[in-house]
BAFI-3210 file (N, C-alpha, C; in Angstrom, 3 decimals, decimal comma, padded with zeros to 6 digits):
// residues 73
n [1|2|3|4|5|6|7|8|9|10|11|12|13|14|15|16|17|18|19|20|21|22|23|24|25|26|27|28|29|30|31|32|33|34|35|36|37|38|39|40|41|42|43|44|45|46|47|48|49|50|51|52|53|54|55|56|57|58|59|60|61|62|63|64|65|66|67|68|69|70|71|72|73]
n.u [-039,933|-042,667|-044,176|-046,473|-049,084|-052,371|-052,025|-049,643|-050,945|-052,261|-054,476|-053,075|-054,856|-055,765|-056,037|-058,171|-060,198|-061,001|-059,479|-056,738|-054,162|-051,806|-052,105|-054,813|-056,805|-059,734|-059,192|-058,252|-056,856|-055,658|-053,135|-051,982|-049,729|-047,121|-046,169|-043,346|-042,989|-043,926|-045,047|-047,504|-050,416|-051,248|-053,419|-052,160|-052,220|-050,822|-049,175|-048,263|-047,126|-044,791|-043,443|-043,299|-041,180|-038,916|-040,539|-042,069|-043,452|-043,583|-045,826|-045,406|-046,065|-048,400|-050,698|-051,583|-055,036|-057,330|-056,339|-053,473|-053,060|-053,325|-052,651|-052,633|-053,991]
n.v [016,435|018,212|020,585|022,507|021,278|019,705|016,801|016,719|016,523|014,591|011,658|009,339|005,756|004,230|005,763|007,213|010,123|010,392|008,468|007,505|006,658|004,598|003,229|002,831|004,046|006,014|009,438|012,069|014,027|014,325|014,514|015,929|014,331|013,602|010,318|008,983|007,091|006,901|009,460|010,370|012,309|011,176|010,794|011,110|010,234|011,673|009,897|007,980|009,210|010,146|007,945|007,124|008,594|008,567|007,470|009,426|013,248|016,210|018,473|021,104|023,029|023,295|026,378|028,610|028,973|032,167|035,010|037,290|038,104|040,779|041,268|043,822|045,562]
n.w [-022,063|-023,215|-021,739|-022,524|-023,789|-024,133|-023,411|-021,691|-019,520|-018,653|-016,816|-015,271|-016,391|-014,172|-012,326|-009,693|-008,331|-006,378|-004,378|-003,069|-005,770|-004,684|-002,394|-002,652|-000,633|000,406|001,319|003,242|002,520|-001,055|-002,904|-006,088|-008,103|-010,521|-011,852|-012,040|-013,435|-017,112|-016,711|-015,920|-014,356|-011,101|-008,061|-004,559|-001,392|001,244|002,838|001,381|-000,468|000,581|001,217|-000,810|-002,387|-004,456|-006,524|-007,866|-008,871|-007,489|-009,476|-010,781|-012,732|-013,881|-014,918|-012,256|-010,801|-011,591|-011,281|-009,982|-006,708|-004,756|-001,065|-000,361|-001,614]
ca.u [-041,379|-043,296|-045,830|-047,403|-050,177|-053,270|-051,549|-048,861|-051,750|-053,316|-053,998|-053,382|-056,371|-056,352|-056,351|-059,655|-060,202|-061,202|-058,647|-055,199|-052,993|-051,111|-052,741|-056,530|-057,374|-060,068|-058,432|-059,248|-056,224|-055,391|-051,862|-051,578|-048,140|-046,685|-045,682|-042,319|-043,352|-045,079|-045,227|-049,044|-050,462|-052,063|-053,508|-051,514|-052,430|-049,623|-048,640|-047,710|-046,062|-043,542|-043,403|-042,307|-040,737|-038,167|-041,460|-043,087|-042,291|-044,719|-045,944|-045,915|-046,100|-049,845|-050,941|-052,730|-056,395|-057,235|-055,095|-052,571|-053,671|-052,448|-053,173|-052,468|-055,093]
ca.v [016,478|019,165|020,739|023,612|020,961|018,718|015,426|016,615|016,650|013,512|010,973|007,744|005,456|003,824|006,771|008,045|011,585|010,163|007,491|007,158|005,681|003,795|002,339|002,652|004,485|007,236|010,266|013,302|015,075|013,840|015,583|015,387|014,669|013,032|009,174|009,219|006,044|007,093|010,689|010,764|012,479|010,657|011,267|010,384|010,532|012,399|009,441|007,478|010,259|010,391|006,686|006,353|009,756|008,472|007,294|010,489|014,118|017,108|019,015|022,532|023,247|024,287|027,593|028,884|029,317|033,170|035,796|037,155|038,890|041,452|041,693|045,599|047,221]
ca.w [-021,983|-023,079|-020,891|-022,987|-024,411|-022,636|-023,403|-020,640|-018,025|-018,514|-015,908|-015,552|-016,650|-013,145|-011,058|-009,544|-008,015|-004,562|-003,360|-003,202|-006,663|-004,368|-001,501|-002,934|000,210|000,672|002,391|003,712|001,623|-001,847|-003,620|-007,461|-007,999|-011,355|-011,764|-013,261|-014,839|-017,810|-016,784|-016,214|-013,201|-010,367|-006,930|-003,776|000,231|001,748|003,377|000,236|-001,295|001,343|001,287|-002,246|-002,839|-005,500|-007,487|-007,901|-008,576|-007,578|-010,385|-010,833|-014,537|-014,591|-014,452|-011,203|-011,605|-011,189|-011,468|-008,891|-005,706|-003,591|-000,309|000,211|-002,349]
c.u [-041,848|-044,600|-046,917|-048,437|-050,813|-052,421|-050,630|-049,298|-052,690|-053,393|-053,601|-054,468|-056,637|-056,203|-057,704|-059,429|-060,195|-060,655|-057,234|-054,934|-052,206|-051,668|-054,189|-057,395|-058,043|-059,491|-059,032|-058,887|-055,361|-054,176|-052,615|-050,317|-048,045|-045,758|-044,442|-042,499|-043,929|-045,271|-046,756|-049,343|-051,594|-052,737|-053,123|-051,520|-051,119|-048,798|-047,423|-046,975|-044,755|-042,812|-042,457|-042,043|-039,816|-039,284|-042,243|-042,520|-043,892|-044,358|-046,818|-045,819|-047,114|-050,016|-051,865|-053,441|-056,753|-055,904|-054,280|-053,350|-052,646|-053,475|-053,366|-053,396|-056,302]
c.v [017,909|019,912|021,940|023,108|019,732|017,475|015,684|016,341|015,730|012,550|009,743|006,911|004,678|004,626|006,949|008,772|011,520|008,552|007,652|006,151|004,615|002,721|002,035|003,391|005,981|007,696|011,179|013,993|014,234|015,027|014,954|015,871|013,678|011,573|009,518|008,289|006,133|008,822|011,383|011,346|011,375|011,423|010,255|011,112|010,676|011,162|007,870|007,968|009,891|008,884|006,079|007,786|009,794|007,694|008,307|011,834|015,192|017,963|020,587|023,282|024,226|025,180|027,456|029,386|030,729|034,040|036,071|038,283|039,678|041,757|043,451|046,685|046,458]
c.w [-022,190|-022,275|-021,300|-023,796|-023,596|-022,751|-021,958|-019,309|-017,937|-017,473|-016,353|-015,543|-015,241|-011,583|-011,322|-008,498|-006,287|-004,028|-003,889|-004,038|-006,047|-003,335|-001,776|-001,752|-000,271|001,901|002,373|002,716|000,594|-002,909|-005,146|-007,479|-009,696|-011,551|-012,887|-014,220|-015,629|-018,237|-016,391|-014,541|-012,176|-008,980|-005,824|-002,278|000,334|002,807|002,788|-000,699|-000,369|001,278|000,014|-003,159|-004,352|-006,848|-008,683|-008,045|-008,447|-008,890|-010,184|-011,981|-014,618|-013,855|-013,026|-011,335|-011,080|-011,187|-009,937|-008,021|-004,937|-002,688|-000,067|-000,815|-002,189]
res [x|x|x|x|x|x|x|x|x|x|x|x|x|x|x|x|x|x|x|x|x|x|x|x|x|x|x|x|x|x|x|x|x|x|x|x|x|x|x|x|x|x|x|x|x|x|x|x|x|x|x|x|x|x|x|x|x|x|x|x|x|x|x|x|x|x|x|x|x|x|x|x|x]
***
């Protein structure tokens, strides 16, 4: 899989931003983690992640928004 173009960061067409991919629940705290099925990202309450860990893989590919900080200057 390549991840240096948007196709790699697409969702899945039946995720939405505010409930949980798996259970359909609104939560307080919503992960994006990557369905291995497919590859597409979803969003998943931390309690369904853990739940179906061999489903899912966190994704840390994309850049972090802002540059880097130092505390000491």
């Amino acid at each position: 899989m390549k991840y240096d173009d948007e196709k790699s960061y697409l969702f899945h067409e039946k995720d939405h931003p505010d409930r949980c991919f798996a259970c359909a629940q609104n939560a307080e705290r919503l992960m994006i983690v990557r369905r291995i099925a497919g590859m597409m990202l979803v969003h998943l309450c931390p309690e369904c992640l853990l739940n179906h860990l061999e489903e899912y893989l966190l994704d840390n590919t994309r850049p972090w928004g802002g540059g880097p900080t130092n505390p000491a200057s």
